[in-house]
N, CA, C and O of each residue as an XYZ file, in Angstrom:
276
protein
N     106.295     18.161    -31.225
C     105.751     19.412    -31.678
C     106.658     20.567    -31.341
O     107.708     20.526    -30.700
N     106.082     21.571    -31.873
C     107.007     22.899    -31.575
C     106.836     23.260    -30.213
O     107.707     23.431    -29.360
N     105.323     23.375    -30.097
C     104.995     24.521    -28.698
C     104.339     25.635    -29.289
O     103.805     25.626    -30.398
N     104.395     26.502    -28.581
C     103.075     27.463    -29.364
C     104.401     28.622    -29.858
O     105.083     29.428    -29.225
N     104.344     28.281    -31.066
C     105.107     29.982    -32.280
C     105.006     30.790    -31.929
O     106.019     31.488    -31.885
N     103.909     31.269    -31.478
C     103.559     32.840    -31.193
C     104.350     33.101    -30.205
O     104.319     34.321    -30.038
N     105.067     32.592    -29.435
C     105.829     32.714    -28.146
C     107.105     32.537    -28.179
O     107.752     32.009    -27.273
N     107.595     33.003    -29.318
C     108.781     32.931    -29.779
C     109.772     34.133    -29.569
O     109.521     35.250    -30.021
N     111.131     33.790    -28.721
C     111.365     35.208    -28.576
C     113.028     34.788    -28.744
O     113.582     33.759    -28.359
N     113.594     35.928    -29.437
C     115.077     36.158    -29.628
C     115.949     36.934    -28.793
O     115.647     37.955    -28.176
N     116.903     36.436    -28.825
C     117.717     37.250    -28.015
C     119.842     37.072    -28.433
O     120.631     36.148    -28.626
N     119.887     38.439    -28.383
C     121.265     38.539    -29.066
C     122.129     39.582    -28.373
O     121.881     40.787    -28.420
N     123.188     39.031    -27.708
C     124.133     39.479    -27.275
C     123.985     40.283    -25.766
O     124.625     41.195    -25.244
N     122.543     39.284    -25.249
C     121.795     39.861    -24.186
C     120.826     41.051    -24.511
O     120.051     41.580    -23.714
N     121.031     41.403    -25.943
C     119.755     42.117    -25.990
C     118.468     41.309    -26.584
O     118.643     40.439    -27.437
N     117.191     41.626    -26.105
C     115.416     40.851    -26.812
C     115.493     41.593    -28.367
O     115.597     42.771    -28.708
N     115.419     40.657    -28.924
C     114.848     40.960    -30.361
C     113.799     41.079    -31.096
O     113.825     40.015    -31.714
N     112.690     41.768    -31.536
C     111.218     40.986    -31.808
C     111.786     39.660    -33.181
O     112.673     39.413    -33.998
N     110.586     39.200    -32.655
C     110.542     38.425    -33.728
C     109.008     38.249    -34.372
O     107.884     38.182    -33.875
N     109.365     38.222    -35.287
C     108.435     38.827    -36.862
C     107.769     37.645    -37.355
O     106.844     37.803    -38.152
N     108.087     36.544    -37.015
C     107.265     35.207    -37.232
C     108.219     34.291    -37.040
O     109.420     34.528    -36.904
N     107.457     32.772    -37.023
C     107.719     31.305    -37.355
C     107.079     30.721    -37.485
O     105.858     30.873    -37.495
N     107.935     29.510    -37.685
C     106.862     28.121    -38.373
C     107.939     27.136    -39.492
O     109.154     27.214    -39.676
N     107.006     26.318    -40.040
C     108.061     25.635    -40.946
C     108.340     26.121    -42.177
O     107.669     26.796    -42.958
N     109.652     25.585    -42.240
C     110.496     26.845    -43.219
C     109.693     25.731    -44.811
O     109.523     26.434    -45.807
N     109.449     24.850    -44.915
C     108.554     24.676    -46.246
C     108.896     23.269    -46.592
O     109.881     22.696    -46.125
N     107.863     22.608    -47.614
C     107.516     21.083    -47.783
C     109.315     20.738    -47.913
O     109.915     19.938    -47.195
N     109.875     21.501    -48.923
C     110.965     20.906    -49.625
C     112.697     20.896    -48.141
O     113.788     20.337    -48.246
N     112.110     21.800    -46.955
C     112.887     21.191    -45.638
C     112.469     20.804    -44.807
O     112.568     21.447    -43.761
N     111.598     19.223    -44.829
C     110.766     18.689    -43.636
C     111.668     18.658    -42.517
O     112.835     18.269    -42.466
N     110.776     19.227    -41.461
C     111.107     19.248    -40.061
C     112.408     20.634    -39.998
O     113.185     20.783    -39.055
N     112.379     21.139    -40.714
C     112.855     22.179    -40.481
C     112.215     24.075    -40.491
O     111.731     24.772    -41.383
N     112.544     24.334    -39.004
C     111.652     25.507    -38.587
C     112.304     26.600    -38.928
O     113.534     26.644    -38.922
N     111.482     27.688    -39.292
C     112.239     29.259    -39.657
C     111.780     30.375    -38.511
O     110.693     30.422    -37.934
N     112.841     31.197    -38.362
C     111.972     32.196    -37.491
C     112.903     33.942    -37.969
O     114.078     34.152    -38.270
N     112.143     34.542    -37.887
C     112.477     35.811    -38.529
C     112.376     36.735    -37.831
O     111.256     37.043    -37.424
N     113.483     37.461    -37.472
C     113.680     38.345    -36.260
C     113.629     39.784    -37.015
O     113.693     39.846    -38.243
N     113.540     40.629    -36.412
C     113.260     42.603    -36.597
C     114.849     42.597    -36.856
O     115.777     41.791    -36.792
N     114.701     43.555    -37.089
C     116.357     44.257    -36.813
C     117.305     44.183    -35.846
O     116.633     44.494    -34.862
N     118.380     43.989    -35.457
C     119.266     44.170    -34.770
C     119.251     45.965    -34.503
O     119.046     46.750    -35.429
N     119.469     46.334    -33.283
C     119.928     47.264    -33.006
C     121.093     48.068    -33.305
O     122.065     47.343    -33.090
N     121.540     49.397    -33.761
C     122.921     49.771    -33.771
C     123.858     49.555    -32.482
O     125.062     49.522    -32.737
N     123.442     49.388    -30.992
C     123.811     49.016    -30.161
C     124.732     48.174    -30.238
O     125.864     48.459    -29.847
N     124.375     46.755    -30.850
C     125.142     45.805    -31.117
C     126.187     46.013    -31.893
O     127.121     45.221    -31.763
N     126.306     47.044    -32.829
C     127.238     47.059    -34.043
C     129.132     47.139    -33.541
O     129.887     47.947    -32.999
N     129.157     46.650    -33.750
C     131.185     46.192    -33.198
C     131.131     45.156    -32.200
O     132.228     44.642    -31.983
N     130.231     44.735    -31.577
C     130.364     44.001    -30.171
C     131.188     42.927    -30.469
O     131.809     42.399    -29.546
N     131.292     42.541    -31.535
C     132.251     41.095    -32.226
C     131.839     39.899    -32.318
O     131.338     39.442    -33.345
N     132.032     39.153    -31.075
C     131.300     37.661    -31.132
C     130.226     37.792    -29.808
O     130.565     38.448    -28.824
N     128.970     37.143    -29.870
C     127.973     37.583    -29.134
C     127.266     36.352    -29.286
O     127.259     35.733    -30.350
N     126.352     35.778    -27.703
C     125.536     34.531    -27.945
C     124.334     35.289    -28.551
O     124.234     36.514    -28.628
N     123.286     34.215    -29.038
C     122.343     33.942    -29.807
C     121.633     33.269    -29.291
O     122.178     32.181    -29.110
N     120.741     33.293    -28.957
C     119.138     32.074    -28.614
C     118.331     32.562    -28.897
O     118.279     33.750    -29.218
N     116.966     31.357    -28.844
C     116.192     31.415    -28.609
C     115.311     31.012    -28.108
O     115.281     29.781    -28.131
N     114.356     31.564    -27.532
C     113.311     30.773    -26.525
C     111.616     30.731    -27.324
O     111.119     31.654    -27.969
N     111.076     29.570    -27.074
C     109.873     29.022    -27.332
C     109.176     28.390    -26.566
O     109.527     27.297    -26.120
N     108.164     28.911    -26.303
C     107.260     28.122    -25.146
C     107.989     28.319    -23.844
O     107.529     27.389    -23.182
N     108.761     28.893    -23.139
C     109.324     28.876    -22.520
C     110.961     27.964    -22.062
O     111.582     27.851    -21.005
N     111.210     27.385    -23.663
C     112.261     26.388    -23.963
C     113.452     27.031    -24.824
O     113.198     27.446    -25.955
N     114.671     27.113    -24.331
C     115.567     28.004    -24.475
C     116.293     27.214    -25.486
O     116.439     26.145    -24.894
N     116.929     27.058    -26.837
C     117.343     26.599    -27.498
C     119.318     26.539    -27.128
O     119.766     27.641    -26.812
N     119.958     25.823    -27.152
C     121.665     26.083    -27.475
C     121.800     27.695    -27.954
O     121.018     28.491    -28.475
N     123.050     27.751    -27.552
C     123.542     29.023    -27.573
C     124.332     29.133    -28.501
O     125.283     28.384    -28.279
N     124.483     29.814    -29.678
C     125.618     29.859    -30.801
C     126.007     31.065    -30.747
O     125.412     32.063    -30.340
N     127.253     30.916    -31.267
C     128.263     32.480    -31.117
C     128.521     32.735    -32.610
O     129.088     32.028    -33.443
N     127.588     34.698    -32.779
C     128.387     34.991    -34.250
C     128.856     36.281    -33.858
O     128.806     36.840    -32.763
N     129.293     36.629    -34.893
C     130.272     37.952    -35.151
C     129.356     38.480    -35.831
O     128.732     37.999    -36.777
N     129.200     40.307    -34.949
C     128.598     41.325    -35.740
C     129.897     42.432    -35.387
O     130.547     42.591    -34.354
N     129.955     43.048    -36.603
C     130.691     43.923    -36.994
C     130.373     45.061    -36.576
O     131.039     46.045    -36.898
């Protein structure tokens, strides 16, 4: 199982992100989950490459590195 959605929280480049929902992204990508975060801050804007997670249920997902401009 997932864990409880509602407890879904983002985080980017060490800053918290809201996040705006999740759940499964739909019949036609079984087992695949979506989650939809607020806005990024202007804060972030140039920082370059920056980690990414997220946490659910208190379960911290891998860390991926993107580039914001």
């Amino acid at each position: 199982g997932h864990g409880d959605l509602t407890t879904v929280r983002v985080n980017v480049g060490g800053v918290a992100i809201s996040s705006l929902g999740a759940g499964d992204a739909g019949a036609q990508f079984v087992g695949l989950d979506q989650i939809n975060s607020g806005a990024l801050p202007s804060s972030l804007a140039g920082r370059k490459e920056v980690e990414v997670s997220v946490t659910v249920a208190g379960k911290t997902t891998n860390k991926v590195m993107v580039v914001i401009q």
